[in-house]
C-alpha positions in Angstrom: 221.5 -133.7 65.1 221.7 -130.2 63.5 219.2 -131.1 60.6 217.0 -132.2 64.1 217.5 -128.7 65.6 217.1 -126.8 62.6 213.4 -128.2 62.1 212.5 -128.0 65.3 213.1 -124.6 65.4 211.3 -123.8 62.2 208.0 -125.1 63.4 208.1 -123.3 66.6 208.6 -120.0 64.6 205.7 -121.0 63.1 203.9 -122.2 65.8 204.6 -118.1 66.8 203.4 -116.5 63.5 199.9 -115.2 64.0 198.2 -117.5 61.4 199.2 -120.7 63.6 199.7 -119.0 67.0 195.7 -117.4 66.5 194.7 -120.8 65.2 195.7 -122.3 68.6 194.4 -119.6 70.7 191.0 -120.2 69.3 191.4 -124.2 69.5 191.9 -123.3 73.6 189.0 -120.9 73.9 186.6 -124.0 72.3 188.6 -126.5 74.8 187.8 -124.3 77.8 184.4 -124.0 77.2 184.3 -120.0 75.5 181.3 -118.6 74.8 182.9 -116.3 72.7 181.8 -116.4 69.1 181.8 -113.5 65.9 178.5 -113.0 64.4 178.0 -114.7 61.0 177.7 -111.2 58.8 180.5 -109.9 60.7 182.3 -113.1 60.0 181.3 -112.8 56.1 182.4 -109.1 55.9 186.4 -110.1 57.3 186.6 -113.4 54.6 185.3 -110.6 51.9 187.7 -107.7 52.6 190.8 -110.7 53.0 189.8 -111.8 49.0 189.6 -108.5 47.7 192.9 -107.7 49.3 194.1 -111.0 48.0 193.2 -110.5 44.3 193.9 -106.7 44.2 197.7 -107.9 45.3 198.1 -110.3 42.8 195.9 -108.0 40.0 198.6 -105.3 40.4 201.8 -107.5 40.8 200.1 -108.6 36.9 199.7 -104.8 36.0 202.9 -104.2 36.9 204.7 -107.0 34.9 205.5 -107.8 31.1 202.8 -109.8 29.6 204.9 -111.8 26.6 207.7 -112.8 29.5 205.3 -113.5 31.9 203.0 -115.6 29.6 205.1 -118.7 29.8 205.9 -119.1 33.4 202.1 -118.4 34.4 200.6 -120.8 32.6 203.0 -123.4 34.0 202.2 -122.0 37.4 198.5 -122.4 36.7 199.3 -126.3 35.3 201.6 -126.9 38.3 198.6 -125.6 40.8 195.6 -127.7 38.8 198.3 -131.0 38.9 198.8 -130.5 42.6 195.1 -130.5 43.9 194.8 -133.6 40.6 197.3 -135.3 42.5 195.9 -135.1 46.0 192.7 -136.1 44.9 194.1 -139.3 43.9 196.2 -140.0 47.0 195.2 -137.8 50.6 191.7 -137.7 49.7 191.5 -141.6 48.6 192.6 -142.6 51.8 190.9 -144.7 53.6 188.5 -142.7 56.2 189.7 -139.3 55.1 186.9 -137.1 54.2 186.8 -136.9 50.3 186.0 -133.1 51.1 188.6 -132.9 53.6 191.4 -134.5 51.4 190.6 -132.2 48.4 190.6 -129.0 50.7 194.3 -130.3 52.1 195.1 -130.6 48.7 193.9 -127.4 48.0 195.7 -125.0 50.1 199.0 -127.1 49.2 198.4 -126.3 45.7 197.8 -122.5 46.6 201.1 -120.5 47.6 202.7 -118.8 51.2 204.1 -115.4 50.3 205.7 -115.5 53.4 207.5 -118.9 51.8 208.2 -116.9 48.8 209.3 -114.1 50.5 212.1 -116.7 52.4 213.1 -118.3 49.2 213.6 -114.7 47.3 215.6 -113.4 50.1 218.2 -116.7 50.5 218.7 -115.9 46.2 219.3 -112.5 47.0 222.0 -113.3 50.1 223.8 -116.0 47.5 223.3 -113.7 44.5 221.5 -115.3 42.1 219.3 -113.4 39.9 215.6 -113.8 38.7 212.8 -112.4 37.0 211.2 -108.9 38.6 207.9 -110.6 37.8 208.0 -113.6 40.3 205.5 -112.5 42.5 203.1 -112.1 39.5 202.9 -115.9 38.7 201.7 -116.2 42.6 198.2 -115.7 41.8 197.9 -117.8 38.7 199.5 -120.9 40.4 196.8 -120.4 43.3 193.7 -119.4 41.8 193.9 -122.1 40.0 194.5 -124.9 42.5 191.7 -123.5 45.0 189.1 -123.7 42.5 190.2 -126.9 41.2 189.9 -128.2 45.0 186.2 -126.3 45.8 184.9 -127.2 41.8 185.8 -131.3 42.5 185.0 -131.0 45.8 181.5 -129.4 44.9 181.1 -132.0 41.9 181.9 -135.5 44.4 179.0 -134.3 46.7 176.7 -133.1 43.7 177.2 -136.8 42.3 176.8 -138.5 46.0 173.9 -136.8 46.6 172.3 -138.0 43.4 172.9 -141.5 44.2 171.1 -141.5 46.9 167.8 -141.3 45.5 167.1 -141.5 41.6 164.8 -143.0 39.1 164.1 -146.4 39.0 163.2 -148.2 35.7 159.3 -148.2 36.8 159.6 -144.3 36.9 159.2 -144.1 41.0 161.7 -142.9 42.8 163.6 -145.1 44.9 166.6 -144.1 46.9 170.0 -145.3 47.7 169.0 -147.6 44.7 172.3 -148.5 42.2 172.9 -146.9 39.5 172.4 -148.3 35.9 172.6 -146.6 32.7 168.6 -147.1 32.4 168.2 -145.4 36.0 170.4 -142.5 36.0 169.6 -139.3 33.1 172.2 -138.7 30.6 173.6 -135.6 32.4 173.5 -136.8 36.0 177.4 -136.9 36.8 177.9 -135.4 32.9 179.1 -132.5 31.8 176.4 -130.3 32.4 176.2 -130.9 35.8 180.1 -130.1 36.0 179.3 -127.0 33.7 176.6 -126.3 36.4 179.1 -126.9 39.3 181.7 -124.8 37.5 179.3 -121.4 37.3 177.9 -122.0 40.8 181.8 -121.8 42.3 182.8 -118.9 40.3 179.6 -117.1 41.9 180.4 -118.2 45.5 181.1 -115.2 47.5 184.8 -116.3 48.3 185.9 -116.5 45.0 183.9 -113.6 43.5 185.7 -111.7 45.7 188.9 -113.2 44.9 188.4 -112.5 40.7 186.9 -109.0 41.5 190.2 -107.9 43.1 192.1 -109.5 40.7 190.3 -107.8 37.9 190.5 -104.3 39.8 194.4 -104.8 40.7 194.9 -105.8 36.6 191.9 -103.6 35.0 192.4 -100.0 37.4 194.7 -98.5 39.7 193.3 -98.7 43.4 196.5 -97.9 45.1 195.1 -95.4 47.3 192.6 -97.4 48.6 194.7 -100.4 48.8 197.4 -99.1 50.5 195.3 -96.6 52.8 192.8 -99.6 53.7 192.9 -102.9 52.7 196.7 -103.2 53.6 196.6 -102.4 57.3 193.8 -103.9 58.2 194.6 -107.4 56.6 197.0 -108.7 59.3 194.2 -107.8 62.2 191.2 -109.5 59.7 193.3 -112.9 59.3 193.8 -113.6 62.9 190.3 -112.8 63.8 189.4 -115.5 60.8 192.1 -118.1 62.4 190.7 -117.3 66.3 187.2 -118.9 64.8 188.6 -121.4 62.2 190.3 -122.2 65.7 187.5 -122.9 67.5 185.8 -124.8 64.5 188.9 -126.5 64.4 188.5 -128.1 67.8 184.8 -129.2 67.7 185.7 -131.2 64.8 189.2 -132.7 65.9 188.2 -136.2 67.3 187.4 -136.7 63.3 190.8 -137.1 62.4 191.8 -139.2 65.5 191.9 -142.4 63.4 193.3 -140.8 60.2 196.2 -138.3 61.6 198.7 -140.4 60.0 197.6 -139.7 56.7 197.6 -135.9 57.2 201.4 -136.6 59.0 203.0 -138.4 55.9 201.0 -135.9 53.3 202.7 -132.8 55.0 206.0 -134.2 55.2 206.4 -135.3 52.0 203.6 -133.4 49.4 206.2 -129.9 49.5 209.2 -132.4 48.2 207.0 -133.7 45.4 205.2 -130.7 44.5 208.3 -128.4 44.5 209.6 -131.2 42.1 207.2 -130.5 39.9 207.5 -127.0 39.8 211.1 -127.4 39.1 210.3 -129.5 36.5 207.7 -127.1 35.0 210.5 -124.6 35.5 212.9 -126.2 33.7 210.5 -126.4 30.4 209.9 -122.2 31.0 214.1 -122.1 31.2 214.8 -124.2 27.8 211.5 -122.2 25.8 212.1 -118.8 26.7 215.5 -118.8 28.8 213.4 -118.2 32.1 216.8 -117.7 34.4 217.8 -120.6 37.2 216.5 -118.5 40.5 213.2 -118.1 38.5 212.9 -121.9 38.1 214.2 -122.5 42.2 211.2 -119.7 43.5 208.7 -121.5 40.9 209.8 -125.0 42.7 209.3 -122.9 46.1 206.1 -122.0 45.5 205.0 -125.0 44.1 206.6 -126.9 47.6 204.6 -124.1 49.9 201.0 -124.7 51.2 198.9 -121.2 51.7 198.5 -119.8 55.1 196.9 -116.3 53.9 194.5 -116.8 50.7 193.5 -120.2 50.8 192.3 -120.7 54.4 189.3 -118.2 54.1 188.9 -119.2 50.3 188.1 -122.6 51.1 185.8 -121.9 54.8 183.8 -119.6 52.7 183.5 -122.1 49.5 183.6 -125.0 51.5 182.1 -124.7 55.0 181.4 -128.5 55.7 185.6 -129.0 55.5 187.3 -129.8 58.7 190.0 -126.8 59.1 191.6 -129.0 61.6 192.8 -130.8 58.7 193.4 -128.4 56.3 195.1 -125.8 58.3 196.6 -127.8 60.3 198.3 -130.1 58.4 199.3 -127.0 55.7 200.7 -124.2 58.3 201.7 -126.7 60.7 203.4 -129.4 58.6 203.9 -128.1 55.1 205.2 -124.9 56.1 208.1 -125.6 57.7 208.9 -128.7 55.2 208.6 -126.3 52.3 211.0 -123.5 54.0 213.7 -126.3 54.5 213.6 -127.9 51.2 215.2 -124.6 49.7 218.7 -125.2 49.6 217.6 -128.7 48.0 215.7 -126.8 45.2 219.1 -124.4 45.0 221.9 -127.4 44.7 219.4 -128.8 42.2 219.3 -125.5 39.5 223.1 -126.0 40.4 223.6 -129.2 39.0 221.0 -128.9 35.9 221.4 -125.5 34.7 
């Protein structure tokens, strides 16, 4: 009964954070018939000054931290982050009537990381007193850069290749379309690397990850304190709920889409933060036996690994992938994998116990 209670009071705190709580409020304007609506520059502008926030963070948490301790750790973050979105693109986004592009977005934001999860799990180490690495927060960026451009990259590459299968060259040379595809029909790079290669480029040049990189580079590369801390930083909080009052709204036009398939989204939530922070122990536990990367180091890289982003990856993937349903997506991340992630903690905490 108190494991019960426990939950459902975690997901009503979240259901009164302002990513979820805005999310809703902009789901009800669309159900009452709103005319309210932000205009598409303005709308641009927000999801571009919430990147560059983003990646100036995470750029100066890098700055500020060792590079030869660090090393290890992030590029297990970044493996952990590619594996997650690798592994929802063979289960949530294979399911049978979930939206290919809907199932790798999911996948996506799971893959990317919740600060404010972070934040939970560094503060329950610091109230039982074990110790870890200054540079946590610095592998945060690696670990979900790296899965949100794995999710928009494949995403990008499964419509490139569906949309050349609808119409290509038959072996007469005319074009006929929805035609199948035979080794004689389809060119050598159709589906081939370059047209990965091409995919590749055309996401790093996308406006929401562009921004994302540029901050990152600035955070690492200069020192924009001043601006940060005199700009970017107060307005972010006031930016993100204006993004989730429309994602909101788009949210609710598109919710009789996942009518038939809301049991897949259900069981992924529940049980993606288990596996995932699994994994991140795991990775964890390589970092601890190679370079003696300390026990609350390996629990918070298993926390991050089990959270789903609520602040980077919701305007990454509407400004990289529009044609996503953010019913799904956000939903099923800040709704379901939010809480699931913030309660598996102690598990990941008993486990460094037991193996380390």
């Amino acid at each position: 009964m108190d494991i019960i209670l426990t939950i459902a009071s975690t997901v009503l705190e979240q259901l009164q954070k302002p990513t979820l709580a805005f999310l809703i409020a902009g789901m009800m304007l669309a159900a009452l018939g709103s005319r309210f609506e932000v205009p598409e520059p303005v709308y641009k502008f927000i999801v571009i000054l919430l990147l560059l926030k983003v990646g100036m963070s995470s750029g100066i948490s890098i700055s500020n931290s060792e590079f030869i301790s660090l090393l290890v750790p992030a590029v297990g973050a970044a493996i952990v982050g590619i594996a997650i979105v690798l592994l929802g693109n063979r289960t949530l986004a294979r399911w049978r009537g979930v939206s290919e592009v809907d199932g790798l977005a999911t996948a996506g934001l799971f893959g990317a990381v919740s600060a404010s999860t972070l934040a939970a799990g560094m503060a329950i180490l610091d109230d039982t007193g074990v110790p870890y690495e200054g540079f946590i927060g610095a592998l945060y960026p690696f670990m979900d850069i790296s899965a949100l451009v794995t999710a928009i990259a494949m995403a990008k590459v499964s419509a490139a290749r569906r949309a050349t299968s609808t119409v290509i060259l038959s072996g007469n040379g005319t074009l006929a379309a929805g035609a199948p595809r035979t080794a004689d029909a389809v060119p050598d790079d159709v589906g081939g690397s370059d047209l990965v290669r091409g995919i590749l480029v055309d996401t790093f040049r996308s406006p929401a990850i562009s921004a994302l990189v540029a901050g990152l580079a600035l955070g690492v590369l200069s020192e924009p304190d001043t601006v940060y801390k005199s700009f970017y930083e107060p307005l972010f909080r006031g930016l993100l709920s204006i993004l989730m009052l429309i994602m909101g709204m788009e949210a609710w036009t598109r919710f009789a889409e996942l009518r038939n398939v809301a049991h897949a989204y259900v069981l992924y939530g529940v049980t993606a933060p288990i596996i995932h922070g699994l994994m991140g122990f795991g990775v964890g536990l390589i970092a601890h036996e190679l370079t003696g990367f300390s026990a609350g180091g390996v629990i918070l890289l298993a926390v991050m690994a089990a959270s789903s982003s609520d602040i980077s990856g919701p305007p990454t993937i509407r400004g990289a992938l529009p044609e996503a349903n953010s019913s799904a997506y956000v939903g099923t991340s800040t709704g379901l994998g939010t809480p699931v992630a913030i309660l598996s903690i102690p598990f990941f905490v008993a486990l460094a116990d037991m193996l380390i």
